[in-house]
N, C-alpha and C positions, 0 to 999 in steps of 0.2 A: 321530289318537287320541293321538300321542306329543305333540302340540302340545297337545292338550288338557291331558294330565297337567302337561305344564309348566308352562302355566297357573296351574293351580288350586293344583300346589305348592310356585311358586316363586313367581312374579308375583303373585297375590293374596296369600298372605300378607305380601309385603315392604310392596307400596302401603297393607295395613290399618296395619300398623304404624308406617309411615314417617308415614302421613297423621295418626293420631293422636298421634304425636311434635311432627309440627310445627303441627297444630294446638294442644295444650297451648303451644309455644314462642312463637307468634303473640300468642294468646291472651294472656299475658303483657303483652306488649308495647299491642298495644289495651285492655283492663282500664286499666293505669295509665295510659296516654295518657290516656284516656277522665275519668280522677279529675281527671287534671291539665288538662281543659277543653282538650284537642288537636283540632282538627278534622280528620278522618281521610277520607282519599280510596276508598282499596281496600282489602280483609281477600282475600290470594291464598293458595289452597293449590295448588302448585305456579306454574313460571314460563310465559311463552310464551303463545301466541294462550288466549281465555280461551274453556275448553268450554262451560262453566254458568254461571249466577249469579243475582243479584238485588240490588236496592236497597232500606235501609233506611230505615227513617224520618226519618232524620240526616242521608242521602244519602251513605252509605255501600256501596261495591259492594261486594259476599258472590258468590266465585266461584271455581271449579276452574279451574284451566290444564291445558294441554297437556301440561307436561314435569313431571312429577312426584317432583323430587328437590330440594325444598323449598317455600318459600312466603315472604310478607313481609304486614307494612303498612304501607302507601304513605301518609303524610302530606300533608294539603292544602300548595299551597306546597312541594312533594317537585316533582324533575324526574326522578327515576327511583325504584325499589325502594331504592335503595342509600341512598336519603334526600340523596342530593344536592339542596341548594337551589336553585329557579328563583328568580333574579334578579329578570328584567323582572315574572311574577308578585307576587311579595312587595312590590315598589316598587308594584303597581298597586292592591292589597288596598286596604280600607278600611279604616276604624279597629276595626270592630267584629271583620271575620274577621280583623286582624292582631291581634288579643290570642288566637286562638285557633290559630297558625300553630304550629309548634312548633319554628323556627327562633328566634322570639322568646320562648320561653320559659326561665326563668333555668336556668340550669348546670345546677342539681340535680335540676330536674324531667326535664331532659335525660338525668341520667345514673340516675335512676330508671327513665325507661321502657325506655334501652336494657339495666341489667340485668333488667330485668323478665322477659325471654324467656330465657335458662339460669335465671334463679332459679324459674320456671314448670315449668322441665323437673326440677330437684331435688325440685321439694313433689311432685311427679306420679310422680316416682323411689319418693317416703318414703311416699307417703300405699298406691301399688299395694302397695309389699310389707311395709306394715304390713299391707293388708287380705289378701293371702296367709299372711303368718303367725298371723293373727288365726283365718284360716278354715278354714287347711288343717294348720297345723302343721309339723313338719319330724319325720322319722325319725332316730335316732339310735342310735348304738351306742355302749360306754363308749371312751373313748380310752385304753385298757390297752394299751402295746407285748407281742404274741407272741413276735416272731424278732428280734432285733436282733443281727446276726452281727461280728463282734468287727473285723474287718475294712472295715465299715460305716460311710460316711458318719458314722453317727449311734452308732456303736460306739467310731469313733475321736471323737466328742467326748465322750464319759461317758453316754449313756443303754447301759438296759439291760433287757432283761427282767422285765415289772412294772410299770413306771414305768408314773404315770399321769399324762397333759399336762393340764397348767393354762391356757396360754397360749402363744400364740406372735407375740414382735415386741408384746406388749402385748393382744392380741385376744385374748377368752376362749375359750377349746376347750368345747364342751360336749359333743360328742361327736365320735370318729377319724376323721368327715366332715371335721370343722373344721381337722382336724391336718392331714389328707392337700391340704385347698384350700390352707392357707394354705404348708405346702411348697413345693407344684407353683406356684405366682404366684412363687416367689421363687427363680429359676434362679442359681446363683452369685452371691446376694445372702446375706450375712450375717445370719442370722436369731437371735434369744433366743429358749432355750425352757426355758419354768419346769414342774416336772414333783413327781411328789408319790412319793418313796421311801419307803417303808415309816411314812410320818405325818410325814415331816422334805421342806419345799418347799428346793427347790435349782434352779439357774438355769445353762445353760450355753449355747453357741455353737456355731454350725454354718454353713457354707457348701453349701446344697444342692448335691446333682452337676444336670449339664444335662445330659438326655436327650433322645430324640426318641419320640415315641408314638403312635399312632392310633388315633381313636377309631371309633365304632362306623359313621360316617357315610366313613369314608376318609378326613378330614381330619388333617396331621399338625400337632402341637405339639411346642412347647417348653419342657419344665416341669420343675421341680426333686423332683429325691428326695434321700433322706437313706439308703435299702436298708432299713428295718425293714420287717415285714409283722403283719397283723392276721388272725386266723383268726375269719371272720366266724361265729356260733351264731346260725341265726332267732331263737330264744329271748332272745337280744340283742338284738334289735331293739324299739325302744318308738317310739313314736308322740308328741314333745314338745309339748303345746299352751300355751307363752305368756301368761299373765294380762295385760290388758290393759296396764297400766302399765308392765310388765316387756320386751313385746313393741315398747314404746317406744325405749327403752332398745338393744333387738336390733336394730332397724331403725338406726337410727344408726349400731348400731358397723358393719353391714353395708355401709352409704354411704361411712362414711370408710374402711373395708376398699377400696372398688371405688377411692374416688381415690386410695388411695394406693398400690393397684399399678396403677394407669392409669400416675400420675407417674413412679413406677418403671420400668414397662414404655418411657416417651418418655425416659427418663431414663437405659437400656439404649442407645440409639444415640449417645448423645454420646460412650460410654466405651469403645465396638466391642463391649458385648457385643448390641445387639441383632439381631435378623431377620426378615427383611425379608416372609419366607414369613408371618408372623403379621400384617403390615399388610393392612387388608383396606378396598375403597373398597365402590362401591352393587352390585356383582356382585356380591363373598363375601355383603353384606350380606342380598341375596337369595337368595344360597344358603342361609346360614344361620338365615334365617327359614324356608323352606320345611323347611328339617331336621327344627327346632327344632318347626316348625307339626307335623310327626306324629308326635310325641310326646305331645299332648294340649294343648290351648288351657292350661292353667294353667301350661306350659312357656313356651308363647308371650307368655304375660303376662307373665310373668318376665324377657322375655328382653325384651319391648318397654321395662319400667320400664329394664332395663341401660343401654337404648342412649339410653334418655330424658336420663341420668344423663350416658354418656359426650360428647352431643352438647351439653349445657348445659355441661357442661367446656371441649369443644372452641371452642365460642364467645364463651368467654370467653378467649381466648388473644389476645393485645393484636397481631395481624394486621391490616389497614386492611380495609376489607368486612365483618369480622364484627365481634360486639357488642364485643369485647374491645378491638377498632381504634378503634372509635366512642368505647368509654369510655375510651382513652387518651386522645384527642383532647379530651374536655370536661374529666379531670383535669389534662392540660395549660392549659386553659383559666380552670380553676377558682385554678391556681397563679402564672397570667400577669396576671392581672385581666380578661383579652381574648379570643378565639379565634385562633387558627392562622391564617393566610392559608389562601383559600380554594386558592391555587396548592401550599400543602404539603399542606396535605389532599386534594386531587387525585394529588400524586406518591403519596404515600401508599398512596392506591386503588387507583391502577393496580399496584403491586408489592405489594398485599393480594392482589388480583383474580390477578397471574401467579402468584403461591406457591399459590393457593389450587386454580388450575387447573393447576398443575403436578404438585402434590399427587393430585388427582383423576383425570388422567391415568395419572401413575406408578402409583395402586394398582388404578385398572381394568385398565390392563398387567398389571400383577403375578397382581390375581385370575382372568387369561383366558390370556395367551400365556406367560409363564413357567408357571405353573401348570400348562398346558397340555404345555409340555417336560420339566417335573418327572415327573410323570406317566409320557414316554415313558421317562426313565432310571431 
């Protein structure tokens, strides 16, 4: 029974989400191939012996793998996922499938379909949680400071009882939600906050304190306060619904909010303040979905656009194996008049391939057996 429950709230909900993440990311990738007259071999979601599938009318193979912590497509003329080119293949093609090969397609078509797949996860980011805020609204309270003790983080920078936030770091506050996220993202980061005294705007500075907290699931963070406090009145409480135009507008600033304390947060380990307890691989991943998942599916949608977001991020990070390696490789291309030796783009791969499984290793570590001894201390 206990395996059942795990099941259902851990493992199902990570595979829905996971699967619809990289199927958008894929998708991407096929789509523009597809424009740019690519002939395409396989469309895989997930790697490994393949469970399901079928052929298209293109002669395209449509199929679930084994191992379910990704996916690719595999181009005609590909010698593996990784879009390595076969040689002896591509010398043996004919005229007619060598114009359709995607080895032989110029630079630029190259470097369109490899961003195709993060830029797939971005629109899929903007489009979900525009139609959240379109449909559901957000709750809000006013961002009027209650307690602001003179002693305080935010006491000793000049706010003070009354003030009402404008902004923070440039983001607009619309309500003490906005105040309180955009603190907590910003642990001993230097933040601007424009605030409205008595009808006169005024701008000051602040270094949140770094604390540690728990939320309601047992998991601990890392998040910055300032020490003020809000004295919530239900009566406060209104329900904001967006006009559509406006709701544009929110969705945006909300996207460049999530990359900019992503960059932040990877941006934290160069300078010693990050930690290490926040890195999270496909364990936390599924922890956190099963969480997330009994909360209510408009939670989970939420949180699938997040990862849609940070994954189209993460692979665009100029690594060899992932899209950001590949689009190094054609911008050097594009800059040489020629390609790379197939021999550096191979060294390349393989030290994409060990950081990436280094990476993957260290944080399933982290999310199981450190985790695991945190716990007992």
């Amino acid at each position: 029974m206990d395996f059942v429950f795990w099941l259902l709230s851990f493992v199902v909900p990570f595979l829905v989400v996971l699967t619809i993440i990289v199927f958008v990311h894929e998708m991407g990738h096929y789509l523009v191939a597809r424009w740019n007259g690519i002939a395409i071999q396989a469309f895989s979601i997930g790697f490994g012996p393949e469970l399901i599938g079928f052929n298209d009318k293109r002669g395209t193979r449509w199929k679930i793998s084994a191992i379910p912590l990704g996916g690719y497509v595999r181009f005609v003329g590909d010698m593996n996922a990784a879009s390595t080119p076969d040689e002896d293949f591509i010398e043996r093609a004919g005229p007619e499938l060598s114009q359709q090969l995607f080895v032989n397609k110029n630079v630029w078509q190259r470097i369109a379909v490899v961003v195709a797949g993060p830029v797939a996860n971005i629109i899929f980011t903007l489009l979900v949680l525009y139609a959240l805020l379109l449909g559901y609204g957000r709750y809000t309270i006013p961002a009027v400071l209650d307690t602001v003790p003179v002693e305080s983080v935010a006491g000793q920078a000049g706010l003070a009882e009354g003030d009402r936030i404008l902004s923070v770091d440039g983001y607009a506050v619309r309500g003490f939600e906005d105040f309180q996220r955009l603190i907590a993202t910003a642990p001993e980061r230097q933040v601007t906050i424009t605030f409205d005294r008595a009808g006169q705007t005024e701008t000051v500075t602040a270094v949140p304190q770094a604390v540690s907290t728990t939320d309601r699931f047992g998991n601990s963070h890392r998040i910055g306060r300032l020490g003020v406090t809000k004295n919530i009145d239900q009566a406060e409480v209104a329900l904001y619904r967006p006009n559509p135009v406006e709701a544009i507008g929110m969705t945006f600033e909300e996207v460049r909010f999530i990359i900019d304390r992503t960059v932040a947060f990877l941006g934290d380990f160069f300078v010693g303040r990050g930690d290490i307890e926040q890195l999270g691989g496909p364990v936390k991943v599924a922890k956190v979905s099963g969480e997330v998942a009994s909360l209510g599916i408009v939670a989970l949608i939420n949180l699938m656009a997040l990862l849609s977001l940070n994954i189209g991020i993460f692979n665009l990070l100029p690594i060899p194996v992932l899209d950001g390696g590949h689009l190094v490789y054609y911008l050097a291309e594009a800059a040489r008049g020629k390609p790379l030796s197939q021999r550096v783009q191979d060294i390349g791969n393989r030290f994409g391939l060990a950081v990436v499984f280094t990476l993957m290793v260290f944080t399933t570590f982290n999310d199981t057996i450190l985790s695991y001894f945190r716990s007992l201390g």
